[in-house]
N, C-alpha and C positions, 0 to 999 in steps of 0.2 A: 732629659729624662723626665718622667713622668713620675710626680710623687705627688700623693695623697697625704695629708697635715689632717689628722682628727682630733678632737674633742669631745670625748663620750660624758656620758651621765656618770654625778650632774656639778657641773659648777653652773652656782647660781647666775641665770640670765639676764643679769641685767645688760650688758650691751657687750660687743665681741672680745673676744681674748687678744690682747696686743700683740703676745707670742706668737699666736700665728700669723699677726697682720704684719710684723716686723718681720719673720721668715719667710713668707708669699713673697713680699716686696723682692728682701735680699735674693732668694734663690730665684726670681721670675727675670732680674738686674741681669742673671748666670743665666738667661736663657734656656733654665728649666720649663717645662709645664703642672701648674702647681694645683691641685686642688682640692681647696680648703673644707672642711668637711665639721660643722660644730653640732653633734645628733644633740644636745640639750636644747635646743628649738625644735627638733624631731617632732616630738609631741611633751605633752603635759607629763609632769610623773610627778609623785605624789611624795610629799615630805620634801621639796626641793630645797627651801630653805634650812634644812635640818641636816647642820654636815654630821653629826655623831649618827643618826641614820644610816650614812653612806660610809663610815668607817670601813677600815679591813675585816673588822671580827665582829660587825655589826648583823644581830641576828635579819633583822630586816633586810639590810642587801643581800644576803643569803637567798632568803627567800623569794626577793624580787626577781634575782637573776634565776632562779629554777623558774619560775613561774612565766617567764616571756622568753622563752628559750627559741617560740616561731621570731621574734623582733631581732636577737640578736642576730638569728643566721639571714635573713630579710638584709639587714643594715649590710654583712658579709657578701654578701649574693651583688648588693647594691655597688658597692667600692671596687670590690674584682673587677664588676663590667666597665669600670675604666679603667683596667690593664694597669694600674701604675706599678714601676719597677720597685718603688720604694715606697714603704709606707712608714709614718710616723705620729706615734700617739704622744699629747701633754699630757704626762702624769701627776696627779697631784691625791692628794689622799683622799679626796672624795671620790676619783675616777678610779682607782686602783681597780678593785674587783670588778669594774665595769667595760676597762680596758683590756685586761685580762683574759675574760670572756671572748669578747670579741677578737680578741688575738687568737684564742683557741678555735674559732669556728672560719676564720680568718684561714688558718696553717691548713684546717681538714679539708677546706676546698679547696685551696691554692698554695702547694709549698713552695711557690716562685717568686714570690713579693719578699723582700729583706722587711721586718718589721724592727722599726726604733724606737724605744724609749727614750723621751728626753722630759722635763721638767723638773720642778721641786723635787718630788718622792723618790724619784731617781737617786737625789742626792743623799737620802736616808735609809731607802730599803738596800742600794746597792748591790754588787754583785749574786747576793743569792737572789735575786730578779731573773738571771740566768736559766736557774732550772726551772721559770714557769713554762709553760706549753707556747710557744708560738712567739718569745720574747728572742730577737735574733743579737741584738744590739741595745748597746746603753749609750745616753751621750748625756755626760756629768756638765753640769755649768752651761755656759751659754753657746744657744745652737744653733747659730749662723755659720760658722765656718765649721764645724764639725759635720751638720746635713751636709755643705757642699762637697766636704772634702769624698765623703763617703757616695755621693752620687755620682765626683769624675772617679774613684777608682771600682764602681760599679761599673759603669758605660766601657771601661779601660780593662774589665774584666781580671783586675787584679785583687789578691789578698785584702779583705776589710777587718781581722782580725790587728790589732795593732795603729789604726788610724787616729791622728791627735782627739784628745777630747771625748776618749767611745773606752767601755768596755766590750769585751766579745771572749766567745770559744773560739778556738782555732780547730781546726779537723781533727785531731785526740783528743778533742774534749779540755784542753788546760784553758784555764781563765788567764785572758790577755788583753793586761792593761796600756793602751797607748800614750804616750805622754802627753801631758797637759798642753790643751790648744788654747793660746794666747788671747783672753778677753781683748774685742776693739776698744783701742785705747782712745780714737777721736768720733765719737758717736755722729759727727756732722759729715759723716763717711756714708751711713747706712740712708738707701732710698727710704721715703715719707712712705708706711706702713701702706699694706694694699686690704681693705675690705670688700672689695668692686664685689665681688663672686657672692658672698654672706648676704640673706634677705635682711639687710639691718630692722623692717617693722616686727619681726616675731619676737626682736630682743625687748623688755621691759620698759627701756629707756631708749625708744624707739629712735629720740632724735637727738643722740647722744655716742660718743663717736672716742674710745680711749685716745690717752696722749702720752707720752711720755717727756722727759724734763731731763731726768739722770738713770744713771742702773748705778745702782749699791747702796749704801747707808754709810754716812761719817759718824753718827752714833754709835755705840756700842754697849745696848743696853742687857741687862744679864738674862733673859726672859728671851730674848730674840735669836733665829736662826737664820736671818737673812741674808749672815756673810754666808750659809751654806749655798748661795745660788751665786753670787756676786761677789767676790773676792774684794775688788777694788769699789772706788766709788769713781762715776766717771759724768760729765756735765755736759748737755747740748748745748750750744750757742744760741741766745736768743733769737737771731736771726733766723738759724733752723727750725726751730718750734716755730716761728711764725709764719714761714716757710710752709712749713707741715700745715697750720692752720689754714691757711689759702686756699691750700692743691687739696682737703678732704673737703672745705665748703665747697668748690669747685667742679668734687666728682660728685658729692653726695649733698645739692644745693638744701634737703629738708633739713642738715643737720644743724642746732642752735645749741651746740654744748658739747663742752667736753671734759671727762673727768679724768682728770692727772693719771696716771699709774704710777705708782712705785712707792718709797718709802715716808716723801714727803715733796711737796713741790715747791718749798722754800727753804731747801736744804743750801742751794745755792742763789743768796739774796740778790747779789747784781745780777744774776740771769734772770729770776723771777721781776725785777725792777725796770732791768730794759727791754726783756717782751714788753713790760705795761706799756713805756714808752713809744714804740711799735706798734700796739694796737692802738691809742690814743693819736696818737697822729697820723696814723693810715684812716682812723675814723671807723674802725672794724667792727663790727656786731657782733661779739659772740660769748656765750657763755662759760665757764670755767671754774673748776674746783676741786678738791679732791681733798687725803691725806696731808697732814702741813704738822709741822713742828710747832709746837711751844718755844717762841726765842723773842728776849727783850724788842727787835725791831719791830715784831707782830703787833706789839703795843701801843706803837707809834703813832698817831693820829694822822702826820701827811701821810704814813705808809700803808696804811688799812686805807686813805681816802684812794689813794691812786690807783691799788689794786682792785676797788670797786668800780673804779672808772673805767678801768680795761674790763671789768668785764668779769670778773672774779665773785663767785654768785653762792660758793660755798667751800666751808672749812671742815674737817673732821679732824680736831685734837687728841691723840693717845694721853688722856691725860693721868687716866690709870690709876691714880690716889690722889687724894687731898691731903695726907700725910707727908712733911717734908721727908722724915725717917724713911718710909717706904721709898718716896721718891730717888733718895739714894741708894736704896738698898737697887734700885731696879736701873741706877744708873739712866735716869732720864733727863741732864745734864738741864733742868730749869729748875724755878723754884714757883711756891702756892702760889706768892705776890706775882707773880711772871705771867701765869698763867688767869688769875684772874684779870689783870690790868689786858691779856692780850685779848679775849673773851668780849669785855666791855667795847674795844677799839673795834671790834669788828662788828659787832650789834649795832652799834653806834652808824655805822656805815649801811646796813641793812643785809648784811652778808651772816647767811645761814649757817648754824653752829651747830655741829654735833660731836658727842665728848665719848672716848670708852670708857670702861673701868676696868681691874683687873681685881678679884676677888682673892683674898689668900696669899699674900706674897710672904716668903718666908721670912719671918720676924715682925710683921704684922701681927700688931695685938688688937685687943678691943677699943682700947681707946684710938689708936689708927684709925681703926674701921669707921669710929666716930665721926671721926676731922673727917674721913671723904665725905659721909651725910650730908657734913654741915657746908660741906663747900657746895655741891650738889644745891643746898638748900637754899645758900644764899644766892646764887647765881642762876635759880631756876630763871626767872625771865628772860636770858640771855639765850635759852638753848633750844632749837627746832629738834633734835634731835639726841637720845640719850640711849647708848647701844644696850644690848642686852648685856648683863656684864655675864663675863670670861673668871671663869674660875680658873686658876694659875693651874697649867698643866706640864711637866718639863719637857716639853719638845726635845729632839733630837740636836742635838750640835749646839745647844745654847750652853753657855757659859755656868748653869747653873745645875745644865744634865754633867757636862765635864768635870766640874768639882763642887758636888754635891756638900764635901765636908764645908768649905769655906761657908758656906749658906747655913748650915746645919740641919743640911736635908739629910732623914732617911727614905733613899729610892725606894717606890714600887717594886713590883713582880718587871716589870717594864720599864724603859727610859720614859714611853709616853704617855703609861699609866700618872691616872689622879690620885692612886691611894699612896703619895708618900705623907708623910711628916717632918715638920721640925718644929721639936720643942710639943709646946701645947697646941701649933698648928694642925691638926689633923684634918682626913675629910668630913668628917662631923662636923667639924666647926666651921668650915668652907660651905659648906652647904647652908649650915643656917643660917649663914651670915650673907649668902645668895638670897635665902628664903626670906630674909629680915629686908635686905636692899629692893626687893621686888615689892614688899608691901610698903616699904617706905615712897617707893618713887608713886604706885597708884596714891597712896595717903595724901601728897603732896603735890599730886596732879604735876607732877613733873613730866615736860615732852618725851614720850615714848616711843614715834612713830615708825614704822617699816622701813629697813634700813636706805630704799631709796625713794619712798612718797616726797622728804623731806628738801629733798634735792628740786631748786630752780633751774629749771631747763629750757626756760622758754625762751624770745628774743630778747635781753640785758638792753635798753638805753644808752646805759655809757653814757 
């Protein structure tokens, strides 16, 4: 069968979406015809970097989508003329209203194509996704074997209401939920990600090529939604990642880097350890980095040396407060000492460090807010890069939207609205203490720069 995998506007482009490079692979392994479709290279659109722009209730996407109403049916016009039986959009909160769209203009020329939902937002806006215009199918969690299953009982011309992994209408209209499709439990299963089709030069980090390590999170920090996607936590075998690194220098010889995807890419230390091993004595050239944990072995001096020696070219720490208090309260299972000793080990080695922060965590006082400053201050030398901070918002299915009382939040109008409180927390005080951190980090000449200028990508020595 012939299925169409999109990506509408806009997730920021820095280099391709793994989800669909993992799904091409799998479903192309199924002797489908896949083709990958990411319109955020389309062209230039404005405010790309700005996800509150691209929100659902954001007056600007509003606007934007009435105002290129010839692009979207252009884009529709475009994907029709390859006939695919199935078509499937990544949802995620910045695509929402943009996908939607395009579903709409999508269904008015062609009510023959099944359209699916699957990603993040799936997992939060849920079944009432249903009654948008042109929305045929849901698929919750992860969408390897839910795409496939739904493409042999398409081909097979049988009932798609009721299939693992998917929500759907059935012909009266009742919403029909199919039972949970079994996350792959040995990820050394799934073919090495397929990009071939994607112009990798229009992406930002031209030579630069996702990777993957594990799917899930062994943390469980109160602030986070990312068991909403990934139930389990699940680990590739070194040898497959390395694997994987081969056969993409191999199809795509410009690429000199690859940036982890997922939660952190030393969640599982002997796999992180014996890739090093692997690229070191295979003598491999290539660059790598991404997302990483705060954990005592980070600090290590031979273990910061070796993973510079593979090839390990950059770190981005969630490090979110300098406050121990907070740091418990958001359950980020390290501590201040942890995290500066891990900082130092890796500057030390020449490996580029960029930190978040999270602004407003519920019981965060002033003096809190302090201690991050002051950590910030002392360790400014250490940092290539220092994200914009994140003023604490309750996402959906976090442990902190679930039981608000424990936290001593009082909810917004919204789960994902910013105006709750607890205590003397308010958005007042989250703001200013946004507005106070911004002039603090220019005062201090603290590194600022664009969240991926700071990233080494070029050929690593080793």
């Amino acid at each position: 069968m012939k299925i169409a995998l999109l990506i509408t506007p806009t997730l920021f482009k820095r280099c391709p979406l793994i989800g669909v490079g993992s799904l091409t692979a799998y479903l192309r392994s199924l002797a489908h015809d896949i083709v990958p479709i990411d319109l955020n290279i389309a062209t230039d659109y404005p405010r790309d970097a700005e996800e509150g722009a691209w929100q659902e209730h954001s007056p600007f996407v509003t606007e934007y989508i009435a105002s290129n109403q010839p692009m979207f049916q252009k884009w529709a016009e475009e994907i029709l003329s390859r006939s695919p039986g199935l078509i499937g959009f990544s949802l995620w909160n910045t695509t929402l209203r943009t996908s939607l769209e395009l579903a709409r203009h999508l269904k008015k020329l062609d009510d023959g194509p099944i359209l699916v939902f699957g990603g993040p937002q799936v997992n939060f806006a849920g079944p009432p996704l249903l009654e948008q215009p042109g929305v045929d199918i849901l698929v919750t969690g992860e969408g390897e074997r839910p795409l496939a299953a739904l493409a042999e009982r398409l081909e097979r011309g049988e009932e798609l209401p009721g299939c693992p992994g998917t929500i759907a209408k059935n012909d009266a209209g009742r919403i029909v939920q199919g039972p949970p499709s079994p996350e792959i439990e040995n990820l050394d299963t799934l073919p090495h990600a397929d990009y071939t089709d994607l112009p990798l030069k229009k992406y930002y980090l031209s030579n630069t090529l996702p990777l993957s390590f594990n799917r899930g999170c062994q943390r469980r920090c109160t602030f986070c939604n990312i068991h909403n996607d990934w139930k389990s936590f699940r680990s590739r075998s070194a040898r497959h990642i390395f694997g994987e690194m081969k056969t993409q220098k191999s199809r795509h010889p410009d690429i000199t880097h690859f940036e982890i995807d997922g939660a952190a890419l030393n969640q599982d230390m002997r796999q992180t350890l014996d890739l090093c091993d692997l690229i070191i004595a295979d003598d491999f050239h290539i660059g790598w980095g991404g997302q990483a944990f705060i954990r005592p072995e980070m600090g290590e001096e031979a273990v910061m040396e070796k993973m510079a020696r593979a090839g390990c070219r950059n770190l981005n720490y969630g490090l979110e407060s300098g406050s121990q208090k907070v740091l418990n309260i958001l359950r980020k299972g390290f501590t201040v000492e942890h995290a500066e000793k891990c900082l130092r080990a890796a500057h030390k080695q020449g490996i580029a460090l960029g930190l978040n922060v999270i602004i407003g965590t519920p019981g965060e006082t002033e003096e809190d807010f302090q201690e991050t400053l002051s950590f910030l201050s002392r360790n400014r030398d250490y940092l290539e890069m220092l994200g914009t901070p994140s003023e604490l918002h309750l996402s959906q299915g976090t442990e902190m939207t679930r039981h608000p009382d424990h936290f001593g939040i009082t909810p917004g109008p919204t789960a994902a609205e910013y105006n709750w409180r607890a205590g003397d927390n308010t958005r007042e005080v989250r703001l200013r203490r946004v507005k106070e951190f911004r002039e603090f980090v220019e005062r201090e000449k603290i590194q600022s720069k664009h969240p991926f200028q700071w990233i080494k990508t070029d050929v690593p020595k080793n």
